[in-house]
matplotlib code that plots the C-alpha trace (Angstrom):
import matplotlib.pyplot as plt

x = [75.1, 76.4, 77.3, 81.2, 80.9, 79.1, 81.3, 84.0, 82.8, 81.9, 85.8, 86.8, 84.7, 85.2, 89.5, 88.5, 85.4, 85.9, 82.7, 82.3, 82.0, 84.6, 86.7, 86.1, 86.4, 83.1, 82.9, 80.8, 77.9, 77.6, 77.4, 74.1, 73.1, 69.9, 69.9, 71.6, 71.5, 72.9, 73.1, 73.3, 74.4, 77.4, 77.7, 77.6, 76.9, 75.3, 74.9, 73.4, 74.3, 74.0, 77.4, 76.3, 79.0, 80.2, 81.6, 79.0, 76.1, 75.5, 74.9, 76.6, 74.9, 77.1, 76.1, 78.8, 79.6, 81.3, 82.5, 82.5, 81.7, 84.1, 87.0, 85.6, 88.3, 89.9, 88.1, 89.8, 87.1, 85.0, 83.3, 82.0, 79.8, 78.8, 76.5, 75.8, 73.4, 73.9, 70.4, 67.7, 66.5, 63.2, 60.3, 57.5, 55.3, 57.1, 56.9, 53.4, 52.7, 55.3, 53.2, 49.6, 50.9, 52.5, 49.4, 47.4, 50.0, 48.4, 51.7, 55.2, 57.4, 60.0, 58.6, 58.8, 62.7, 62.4, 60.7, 62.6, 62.2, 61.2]
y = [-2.5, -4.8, -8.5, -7.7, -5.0, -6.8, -10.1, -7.5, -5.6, -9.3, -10.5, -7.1, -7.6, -10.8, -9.7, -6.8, -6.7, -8.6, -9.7, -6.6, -8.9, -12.2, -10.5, -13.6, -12.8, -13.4, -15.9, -16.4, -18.5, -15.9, -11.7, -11.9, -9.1, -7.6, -4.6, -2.7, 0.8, 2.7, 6.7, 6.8, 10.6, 10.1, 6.7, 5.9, 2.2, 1.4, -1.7, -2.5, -6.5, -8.4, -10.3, -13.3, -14.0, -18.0, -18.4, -16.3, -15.7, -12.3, -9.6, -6.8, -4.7, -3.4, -0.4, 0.0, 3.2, 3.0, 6.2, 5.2, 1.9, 1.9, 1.2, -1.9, -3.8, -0.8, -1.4, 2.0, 3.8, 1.9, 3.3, 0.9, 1.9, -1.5, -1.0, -3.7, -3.5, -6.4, -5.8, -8.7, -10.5, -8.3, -10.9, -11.1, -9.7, -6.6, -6.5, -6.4, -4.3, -2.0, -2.7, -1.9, 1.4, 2.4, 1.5, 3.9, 6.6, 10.2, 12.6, 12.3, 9.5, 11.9, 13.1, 9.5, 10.1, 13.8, 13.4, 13.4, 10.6, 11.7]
z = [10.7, 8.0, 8.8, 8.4, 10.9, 13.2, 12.9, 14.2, 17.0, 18.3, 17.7, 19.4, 22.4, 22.8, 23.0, 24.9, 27.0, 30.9, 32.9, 35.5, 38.0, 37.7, 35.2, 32.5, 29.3, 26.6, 23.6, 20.8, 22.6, 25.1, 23.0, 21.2, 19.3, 20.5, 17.8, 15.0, 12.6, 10.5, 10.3, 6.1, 6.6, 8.6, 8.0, 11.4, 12.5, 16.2, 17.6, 21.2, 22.7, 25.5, 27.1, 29.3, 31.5, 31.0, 34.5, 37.0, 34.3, 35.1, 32.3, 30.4, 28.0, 25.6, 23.2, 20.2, 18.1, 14.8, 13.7, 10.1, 9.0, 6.3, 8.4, 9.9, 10.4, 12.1, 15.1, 17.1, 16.1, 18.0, 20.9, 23.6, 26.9, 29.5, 31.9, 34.3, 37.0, 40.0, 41.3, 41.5, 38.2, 37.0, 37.0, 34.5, 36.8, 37.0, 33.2, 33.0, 35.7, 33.8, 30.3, 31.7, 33.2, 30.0, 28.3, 30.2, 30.5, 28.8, 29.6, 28.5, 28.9, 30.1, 32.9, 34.4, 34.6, 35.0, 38.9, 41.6, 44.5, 48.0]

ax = plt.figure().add_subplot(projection="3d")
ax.plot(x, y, z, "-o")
ax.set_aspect("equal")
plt.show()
């Protein structure tokens, strides 16, 4: 995603995104970008960020579709999914527990998310 673009979608969520939880609204110090693409076909530009709430600290992830980045300062094109989770902080142990498993996985990653719980 180019620089412009991106210094847009973070002026558009910072007027239009609210914390989930306290309803604050996000500035600069707190929407860090954790990743961005391009789709040089379509011309389609992605971005996925992280909002840290400034007055409760909790976290949105944001992914951000723009149709086509040549209208990036017509940010109505944009299309913006936040998922927030209020569930307990995942600790490093959990990560590496989560890393060894995956190391030693042989089958498909899908069928992790395809099983059903009992």
């Amino acid at each position: 995603m180019p620089y412009k673009l991106l210094r847009e979608v973070i002026l558009h969520l910072k007027k239009k995104s609210l914390c989930p939880l306290c309803q604050a609204r996000y500035d600069n110090e707190h929407i860090f970008v954790l990743g961005s693409n391009m789709n040089p076909e379509t011309n389609a530009a992605y971005g996925l960020f992280v909002a840290v709430c400034p007055r409760c600290d909790s976290e949105s992830v944001m992914m951000v579709e723009a149709a086509d980045s040549h209208h990036a300062t017509d940010l109505d094109s944009l299309s913006i999914q936040s998922q927030h989770s209020a569930g307990p902080a995942v600790t490093v142990n959990e990560v590496l527990d989560m890393h060894n498993f995956l190391k030693s996985w042989k089958g498909d990653v899908s069928e992790l998310f395809n099983k059903q719980r009992s």
